[in-house]
N, C-alpha and C positions, 0 to 999 in steps of 0.2 A: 386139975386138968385131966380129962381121959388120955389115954395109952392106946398104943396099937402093936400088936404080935407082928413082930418083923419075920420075916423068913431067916433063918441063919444058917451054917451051915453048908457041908460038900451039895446037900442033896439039892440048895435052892439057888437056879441059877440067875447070873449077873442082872439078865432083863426081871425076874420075877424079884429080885432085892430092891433095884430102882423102882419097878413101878410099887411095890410096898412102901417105898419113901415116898414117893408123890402121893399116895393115898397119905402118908402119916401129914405130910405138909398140908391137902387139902382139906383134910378134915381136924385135925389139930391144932396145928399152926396158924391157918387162915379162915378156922373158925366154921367152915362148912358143915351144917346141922341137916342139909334136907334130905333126901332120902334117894336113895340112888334112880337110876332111870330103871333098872328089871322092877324094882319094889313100888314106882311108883307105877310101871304098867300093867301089876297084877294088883293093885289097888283098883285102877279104872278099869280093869278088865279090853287094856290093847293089845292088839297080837300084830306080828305083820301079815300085810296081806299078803292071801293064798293069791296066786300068777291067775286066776280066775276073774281076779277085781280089776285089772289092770291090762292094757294091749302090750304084745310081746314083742311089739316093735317098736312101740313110743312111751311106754308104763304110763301113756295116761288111762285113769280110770274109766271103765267103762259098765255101761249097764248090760243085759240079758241082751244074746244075740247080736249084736254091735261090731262082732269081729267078723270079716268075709277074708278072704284068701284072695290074693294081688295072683298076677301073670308070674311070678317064680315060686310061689304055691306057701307064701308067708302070708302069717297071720296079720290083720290089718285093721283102723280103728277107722271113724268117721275123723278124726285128728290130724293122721299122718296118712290116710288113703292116697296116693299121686306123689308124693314130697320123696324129695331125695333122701333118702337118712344114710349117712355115713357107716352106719353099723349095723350090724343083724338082729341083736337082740338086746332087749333091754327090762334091768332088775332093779325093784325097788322093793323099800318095807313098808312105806307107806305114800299117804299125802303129809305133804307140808304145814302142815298145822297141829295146833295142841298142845298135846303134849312130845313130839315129836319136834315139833318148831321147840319147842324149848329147850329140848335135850342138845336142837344142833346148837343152838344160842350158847348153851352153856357149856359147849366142848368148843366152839370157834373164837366163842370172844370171852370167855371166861377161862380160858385153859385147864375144863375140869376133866382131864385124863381118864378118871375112871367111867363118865358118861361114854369116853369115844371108845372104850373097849368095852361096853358092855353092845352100843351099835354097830362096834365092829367084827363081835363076835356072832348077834346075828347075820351080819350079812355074810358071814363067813358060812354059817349052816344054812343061807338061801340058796349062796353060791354051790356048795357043794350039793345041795340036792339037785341043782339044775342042770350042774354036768353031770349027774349020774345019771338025771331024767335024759340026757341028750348022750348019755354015754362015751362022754370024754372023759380019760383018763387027769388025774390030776397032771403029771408030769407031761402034759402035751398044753399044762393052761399058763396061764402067768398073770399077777395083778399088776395093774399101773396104774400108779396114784396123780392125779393130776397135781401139778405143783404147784408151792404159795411162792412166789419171792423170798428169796433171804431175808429181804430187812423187815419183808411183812410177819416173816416165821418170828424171829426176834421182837420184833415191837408183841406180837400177841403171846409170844411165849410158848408156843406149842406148834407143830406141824400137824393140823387136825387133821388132813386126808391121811397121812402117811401112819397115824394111831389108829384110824380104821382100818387100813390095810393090815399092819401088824396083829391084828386081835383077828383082823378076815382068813388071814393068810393061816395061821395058828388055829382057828376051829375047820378050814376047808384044806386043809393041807396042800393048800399053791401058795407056789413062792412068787417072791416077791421081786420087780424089776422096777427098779427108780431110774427110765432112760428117757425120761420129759424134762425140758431144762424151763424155765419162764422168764422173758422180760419186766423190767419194770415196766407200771404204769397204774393206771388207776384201776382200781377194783371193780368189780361188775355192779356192785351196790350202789358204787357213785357215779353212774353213769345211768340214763333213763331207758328203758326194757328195747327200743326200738335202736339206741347204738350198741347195743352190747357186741352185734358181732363185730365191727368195726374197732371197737375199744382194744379186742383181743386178737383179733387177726394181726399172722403174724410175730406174735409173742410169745409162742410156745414152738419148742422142735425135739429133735430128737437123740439122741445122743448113744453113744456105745452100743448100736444095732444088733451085735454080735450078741448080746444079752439074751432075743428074741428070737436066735435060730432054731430051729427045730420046735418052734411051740405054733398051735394050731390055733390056736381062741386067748385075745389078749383083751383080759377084762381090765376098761378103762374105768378104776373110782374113785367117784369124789362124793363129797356132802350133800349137794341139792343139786337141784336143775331144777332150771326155771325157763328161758324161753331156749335152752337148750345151744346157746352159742358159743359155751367153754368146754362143753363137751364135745360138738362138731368142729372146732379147731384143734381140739387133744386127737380127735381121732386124722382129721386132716393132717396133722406132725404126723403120727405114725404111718401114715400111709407112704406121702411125702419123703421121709426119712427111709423108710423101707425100697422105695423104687429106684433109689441109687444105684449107680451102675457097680461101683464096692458092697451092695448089702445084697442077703439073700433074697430073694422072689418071697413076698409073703403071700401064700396059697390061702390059708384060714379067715377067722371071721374075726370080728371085733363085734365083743359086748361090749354095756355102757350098765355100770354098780351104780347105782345111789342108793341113802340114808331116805333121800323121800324126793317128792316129784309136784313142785309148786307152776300151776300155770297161771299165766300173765292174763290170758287171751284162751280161753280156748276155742278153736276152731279149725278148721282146714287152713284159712291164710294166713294163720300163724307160720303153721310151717312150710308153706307155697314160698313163704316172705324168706324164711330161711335156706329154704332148699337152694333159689338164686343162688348163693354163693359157697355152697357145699362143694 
């Protein structure tokens, strides 16, 4: 049976010990042979996209010249043109497909740890060059992972947003705020693209506000979007939760982090359809 070099030792800490066990478990133990997700993207030669391929307010891709400036002087797609969006800006590393689809497959429903830190590390070096590009200091930012339910965390064995966050948080140097709490209910998978906002509405809110004082840009992330309805209720809790007459005045902006950006529909009434209840 192959071996694996554990970290031992004052110099290696508690988190680098554990995730060295999870690596020895999934590749030892449980038999895991394939090849990590960095090895297998310089194999196929994928990189994530440059903020070039993608609109800055809705990360749907887009082709040459496609983006025009709205009446508050942001960038804007033929997608999200007119639509209410919840949030200012929005990062992603790729489209939903691929090899990319595979890698979320296998960090959400396979509980392969080391796939979710090798995506969660880039999106940690996207995130930090985009506050540098926009000039926000880290310690003015904060990530928020969007939540699984406890029993759903337990039935799959892993907390897949909150292992991107940690690897995000760890290559961009922003910390990290768990202040989203989630109801039970059915997943957005098992529900057909047209109730999803319905499904989730509602079921997320906010919790320990005090968390989020003094910070100006609260990057909400999670694994995919798709018609975009778990992240416009994540950002609707934090709004929601912030307007309290106990919490501080949130003056900043809200980004939206994803791993990749699958569309159902694309079009303008996609998000005409959405905006109604933003």
């Amino acid at each position: 049976m192959a071996s694996i070099d554990l970290p031992v030792g004052e110099s290696a800490s508690v988190r680098e010990r554990i995730s060295a066990w999870w690596d020895a478990i999934e590749t030892v133990w449980l038999g895991r042979t394939a090849e990590s997700f960095l090895e297998r993207a310089a194999a196929q030669g994928w990189a994530p996209d440059p903020p070039t391929l993608y609109c800055p307010s809705c990360a749907e891709s887009v082709g040459p010249y496609e983006l025009q400036r709205d009446s508050a002087g942001r960038e804007r797609c033929g997608s999200c043109a007119g639509a209410r969006l919840p949030w200012q800006r929005a990062l992603r590393l790729g489209d939903y497909r691929g090899l990319l689809r595979r890698a979320v497959h296998e960090l959400k429903f396979t509980a392969w740890r080391r796939v979710g830190e090798e995506l969660g590390t880039l999106m940690g070096a996207m995130i930090a060059v985009e506050l540098d590009r926009a000039g926000i200091a880290r310690s003015d930012a904060v990530l928020v992972p969007v939540p699984t339910f406890w029993a759903r965390r337990l039935a799959r064995g892993i907390d897949h947003t909150l292992t991107l966050c940690r690897s995000a948080s760890k290559a961009s140097g922003v910390e990290i705020a768990r202040v989203l709490r989630r109801r039970a209910g059915p997943t957005q998978v098992e529900v057909a693209a047209s109730s999803r906002g319905s499904n989730i509405r509602g079921r997320l809110r906010l919790v320990n506000p005090a968390r989020l004082t003094g910070k100006t840009h609260l990057l909400v992330v999670d694994d995919v979007r798709t018609t975009g309805a778990t992240m416009r209720e994540a950002c609707r809790a934090l709004k929601a939760g912030l307007a309290r007459p106990e919490s501080t005045p949130f003056m900043g902006e809200l980004w939206t982090c994803v791993v990749a950006v699958a569309s159902v529909r694309r079009g303008r009434e996609v998000w005409a359809e959405e905006g109604r209840s933003a």
